[in-house]
N, C-alpha and C positions, 0 to 999 in steps of 0.2 A: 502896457499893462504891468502891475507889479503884483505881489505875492503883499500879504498882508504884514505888516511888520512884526505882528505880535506872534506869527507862525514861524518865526527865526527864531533860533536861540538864539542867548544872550552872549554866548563867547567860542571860542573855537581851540583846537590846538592848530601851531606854528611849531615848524623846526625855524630857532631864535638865531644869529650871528650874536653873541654876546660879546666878544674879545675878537680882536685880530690873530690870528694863529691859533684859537683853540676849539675846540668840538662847538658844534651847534648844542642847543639845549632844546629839548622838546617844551613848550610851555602851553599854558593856558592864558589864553588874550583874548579880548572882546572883538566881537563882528567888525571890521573897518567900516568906517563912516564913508558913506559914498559921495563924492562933491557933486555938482553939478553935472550934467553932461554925462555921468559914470554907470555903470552896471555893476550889482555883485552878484561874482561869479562862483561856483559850489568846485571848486579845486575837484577832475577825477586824473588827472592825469600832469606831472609835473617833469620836465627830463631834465637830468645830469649831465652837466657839461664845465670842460677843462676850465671853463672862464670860473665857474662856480669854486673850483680849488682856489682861482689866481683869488678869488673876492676872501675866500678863508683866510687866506694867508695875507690879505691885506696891500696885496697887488696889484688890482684894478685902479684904475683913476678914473675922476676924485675917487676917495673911499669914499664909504656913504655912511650919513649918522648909525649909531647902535645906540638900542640895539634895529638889527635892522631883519627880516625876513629875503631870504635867498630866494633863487625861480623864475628864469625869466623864458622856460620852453615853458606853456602852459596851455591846459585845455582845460574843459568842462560846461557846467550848464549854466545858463544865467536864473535867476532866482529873482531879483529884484534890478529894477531899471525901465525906462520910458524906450520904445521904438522894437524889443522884442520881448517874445512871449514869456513868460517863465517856462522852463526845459530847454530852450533854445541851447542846442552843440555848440561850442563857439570854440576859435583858436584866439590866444589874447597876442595880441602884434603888440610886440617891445617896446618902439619908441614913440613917445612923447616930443614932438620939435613946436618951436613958434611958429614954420610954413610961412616966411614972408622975409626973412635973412638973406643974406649972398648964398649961403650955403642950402638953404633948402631949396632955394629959387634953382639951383643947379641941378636940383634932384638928389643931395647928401645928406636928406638929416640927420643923418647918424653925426656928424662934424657940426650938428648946429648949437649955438653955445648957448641956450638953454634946454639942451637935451636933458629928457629923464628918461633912464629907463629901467623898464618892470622888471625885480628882481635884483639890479646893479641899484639904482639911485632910489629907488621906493621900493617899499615892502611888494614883494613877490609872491610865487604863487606853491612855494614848501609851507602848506598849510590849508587848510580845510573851506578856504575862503580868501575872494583877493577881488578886489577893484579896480576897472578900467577902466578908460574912456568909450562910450559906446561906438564909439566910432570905430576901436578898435576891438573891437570882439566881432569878431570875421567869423559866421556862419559855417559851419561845417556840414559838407555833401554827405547824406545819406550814406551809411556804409562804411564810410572810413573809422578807424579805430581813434579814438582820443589819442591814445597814446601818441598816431602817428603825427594827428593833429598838433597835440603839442609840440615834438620836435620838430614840427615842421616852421616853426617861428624860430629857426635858429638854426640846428643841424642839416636844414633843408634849402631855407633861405641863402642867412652867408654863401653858400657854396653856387645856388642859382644868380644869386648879383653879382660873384666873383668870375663865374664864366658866362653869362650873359650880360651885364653889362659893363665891369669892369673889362676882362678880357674881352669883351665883343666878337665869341665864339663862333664859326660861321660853319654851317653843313658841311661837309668832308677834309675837312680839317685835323689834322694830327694833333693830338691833345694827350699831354704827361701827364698825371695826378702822383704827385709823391704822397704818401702817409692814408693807408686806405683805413681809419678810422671811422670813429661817428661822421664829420665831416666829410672823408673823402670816398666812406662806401656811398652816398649818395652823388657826391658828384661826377662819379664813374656813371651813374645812373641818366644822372642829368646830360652829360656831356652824350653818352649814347641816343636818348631822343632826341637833343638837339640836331644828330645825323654827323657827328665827327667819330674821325678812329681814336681806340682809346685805350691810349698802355698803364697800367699801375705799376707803383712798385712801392713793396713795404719790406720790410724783417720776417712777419709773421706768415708762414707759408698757409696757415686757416683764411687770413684775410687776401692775400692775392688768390687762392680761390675762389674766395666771396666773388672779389674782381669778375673773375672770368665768368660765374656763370651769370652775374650781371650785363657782359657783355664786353667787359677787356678782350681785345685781341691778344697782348701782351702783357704777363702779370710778373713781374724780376723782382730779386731781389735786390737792392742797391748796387752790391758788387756787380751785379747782370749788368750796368746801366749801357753798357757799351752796344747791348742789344739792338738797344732806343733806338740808337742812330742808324739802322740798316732798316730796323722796321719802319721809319720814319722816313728814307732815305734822303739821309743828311740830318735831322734835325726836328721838332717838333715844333706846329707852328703855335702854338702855345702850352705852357706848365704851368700847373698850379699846385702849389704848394702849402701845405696842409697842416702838415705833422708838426711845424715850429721847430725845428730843430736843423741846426747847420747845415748835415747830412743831406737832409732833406732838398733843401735850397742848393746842396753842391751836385746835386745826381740833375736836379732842374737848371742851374744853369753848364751844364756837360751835355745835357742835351738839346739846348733850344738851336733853332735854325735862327741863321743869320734876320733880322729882321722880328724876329720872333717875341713875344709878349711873355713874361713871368709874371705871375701876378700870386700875391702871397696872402690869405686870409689867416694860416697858421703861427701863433708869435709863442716866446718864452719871452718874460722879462731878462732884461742882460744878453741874450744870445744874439751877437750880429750877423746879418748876412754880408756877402761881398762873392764879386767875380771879376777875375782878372778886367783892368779898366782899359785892356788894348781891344779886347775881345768886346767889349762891353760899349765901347764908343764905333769901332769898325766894322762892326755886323750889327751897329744900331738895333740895337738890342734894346725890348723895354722891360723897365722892373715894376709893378704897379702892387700900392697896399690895397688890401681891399675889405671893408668891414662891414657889420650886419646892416642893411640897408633900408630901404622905404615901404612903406605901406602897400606900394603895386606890386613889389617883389614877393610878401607876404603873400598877397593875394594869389599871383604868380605860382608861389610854392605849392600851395593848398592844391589850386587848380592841375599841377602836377603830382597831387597825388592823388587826386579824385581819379583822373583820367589812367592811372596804372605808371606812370612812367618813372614814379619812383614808389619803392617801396621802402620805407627806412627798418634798419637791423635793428630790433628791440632785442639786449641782453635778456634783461629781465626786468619783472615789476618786483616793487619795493615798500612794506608800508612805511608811512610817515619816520614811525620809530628808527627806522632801520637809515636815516639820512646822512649820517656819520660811514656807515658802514659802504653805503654807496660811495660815498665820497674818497672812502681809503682805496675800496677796490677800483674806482677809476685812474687815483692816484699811482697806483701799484702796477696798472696795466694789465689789468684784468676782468675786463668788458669787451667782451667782442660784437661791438655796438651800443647802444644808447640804454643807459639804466634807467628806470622812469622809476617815480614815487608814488602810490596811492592813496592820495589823505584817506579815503573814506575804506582802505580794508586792503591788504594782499587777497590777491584772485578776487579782484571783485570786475563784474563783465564790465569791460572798456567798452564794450562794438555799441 
């Protein structure tokens, strides 16, 4: 069932990508056209995330045509589309794959080489209106906030396919999370219901808090790292590593146990990692990348937050206008947790 066409307006605002390196621009642009197979979806809830700077700044690969709309944590209600209702909550899942390559058949869409995805390769969901495939507008459980919903296609995800199925997390298992941000306040979360022990460690003495009362046994700062290893006795059986930065990856490979799995969802362009290659071959050590992932993992996500077991940190909500603003202050380090955008009002009810 759809909504009538003629009870849509004719245009919307979008915060624009106009330039590589410079401010978004707030515009006025016409409704996307929806293709085949697609829903359009009434943008309530959109979240900020570091990838969203790397795409400002013209970091991400490919770039994508400009001008282009940013957005790729998204929630809201569907409006128009075949298979659900109009109002329907939905979460919009990221990528786009062909589902029939070496790489999807493995379960990697994200690696498949006509991957799009919502926000990075097509216009996104910083805007009052955005289109998906129906397939991917993932119903949301009664109760959950948009907001959560939205980051839950991103901030929730990556970090759930990075310790379940990249890392292959198993019940009482020692587990490091370096960098307790957006990503890795939830995967302290995640790694806790999975049933492993779980140490943080960041800079910010507010966010290894967070940690603990999420359920870290152990919240260090970097210099602490020495801790790891007694609380671990000898070593963690896997780190995950978050925050993208050297440090980060040098506190996780000082503490993994011999045999042990690193696995890195956190990147900067330019920043290498490495660890000593004697340590690194004789304690068969593994290093694994691990990026935002498949439709079951979306599902996956949601499904863990319908059931309580994660709860994601919203900073704050943001109107549209203010998309720049968000984008500095996550730049600056000054979000303690996930900023989200509201096309349609600041304080307008997400629940």
């Amino acid at each position: 069932m759809s909504l009538p066409t003629e009870s849509l307006p004719p245009t919307m605002r979008a915060a624009v990508l106009g330039s590589f390196g410079e401010p978004l621009e707030i515009r006025e642009l016409p409704l996307p056209e929806r293709g085949p197979g697609e829903v359009l979806v009434r943008v309530r809830a959109v979240g900020i995330c570091a990838t969203d700077l790397k795409l400002r700044a013209g970091e991400t690969r490919p770039r994508p045509a400009l001008p282009h709309i940013p957005g790729h944590e998204v929630a809201g209600e569907v409006v128009v589309g075949e298979g659900l209702e109009p109002g329907t909550a939905v979460a919009c899942y990221i990528l786009d794959s062909c589902g029939h390559c070496r790489e999807c058949e493995r379960g990697l869409p994200i690696m498949c080489g006509s991957a799009c995805r919502l926000g990075l390769d097509r216009d996104g969901g910083m805007a009052e209106y955005a289109r998906v495939p129906r397939a991917h507008a993932l119903p949301i459980e009664p109760g959950v906030p948009f907001e959560h919903a939205a980051v839950a296609m991103d901030s929730v995800l990556t970090p759930w396919f990075a310790l379940h199925k990249t890392g292959e997390l198993r019940p009482g298992e020692r587990a490091v999370i370096t960098g307790i941000g957006g990503l890795g306040a939830n995967a302290v979360q995640l790694a806790v219901a999975a049933g492993a022990h779980v140490a943080a460690v960041d800079v910010d003495p507010a966010r290894l808090e967070g940690a603990r009362e999420a359920g870290a046994e152990l919240a260090v700062h970097p210099d602490e790292a020495e801790s790891i290893l007694e609380w671990s006795r000898g070593g963690a059986d896997l780190a995950l590593e978050v925050s993208g930065r050297a440090e980060g990856f040098a506190v996780a490979a000082a503490t993994i146990a011999p045999a042990g799995r690193i696995v890195c969802c956190g990147y900067a362009p330019g920043v290498p990692y490495g660890m000593d290659s004697a340590r690194l071959v004789l304690d068969n050590v593994r290093i694994l990348g691990s990026r935002n992932a498949s439709l079951e993992a979306a599902e996956a996500s949601l499904a863990a937050i319908a059931a309580g077991q994660v709860v994601p940190r919203i900073a704050d909500r943001l109107p549209l206008a203010e998309a720049n603003a968000a984008l500095d202050r996550l730049a600056a380090g000054q979000a303690d947790g996930r900023l989200v955008l509201v096309p349609f009002g600041e304080g307008a009810d997400l629940s």
